[in-house]
C-alpha positions, 0 to 999 in steps of 0.5 A: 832212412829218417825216423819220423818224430812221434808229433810229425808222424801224427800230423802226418797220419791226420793229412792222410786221414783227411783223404779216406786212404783212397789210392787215388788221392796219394799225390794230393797227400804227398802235395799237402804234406810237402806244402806243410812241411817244405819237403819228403823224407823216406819215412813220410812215404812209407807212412803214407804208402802204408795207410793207403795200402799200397806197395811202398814202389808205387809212392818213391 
C-alpha cells in the first residue's frame, strides 16, 4: 500500500465531498478521481471507502 501525500489526499477529500458521502455516488467518485489523477491506488479507495462509510471490499 501507498501512502497518499498530504496534498493528494486533499484533493482527493474535495472530489468526495462534492458528492454529500452518498453510497451511491462511489463510481462517479472513483471516475472523477481517476479522470484527475490517470489512475487508483490502494489508498484512494480506503479514503474513499471511509468517507462514504462503507466496507473497504465494497470499493476494491
Amino acid at each position: 500500500m501507498t501512502k497518499l501525500s498530504p496534498q493528494f489526499k486533499n484533493e482527493v477529500d474535495q472530489i468526495v465531498s462534492q458528492y454529500e458521502f452518498k453510497q451511491g455516488a462511489l463510481l462517479p467518485i472513483l471516475h472523477k478521481v481517476q479522470d484527475t489523477y490517470g489512475y487508483l491506488v490502494e489508498d484512494v479507495l480506503a479514503s474513499v471507502a471511509e468517507h462514504l462509510n462503507i466496507p473497504s471490499v465494497d470499493v476494491f
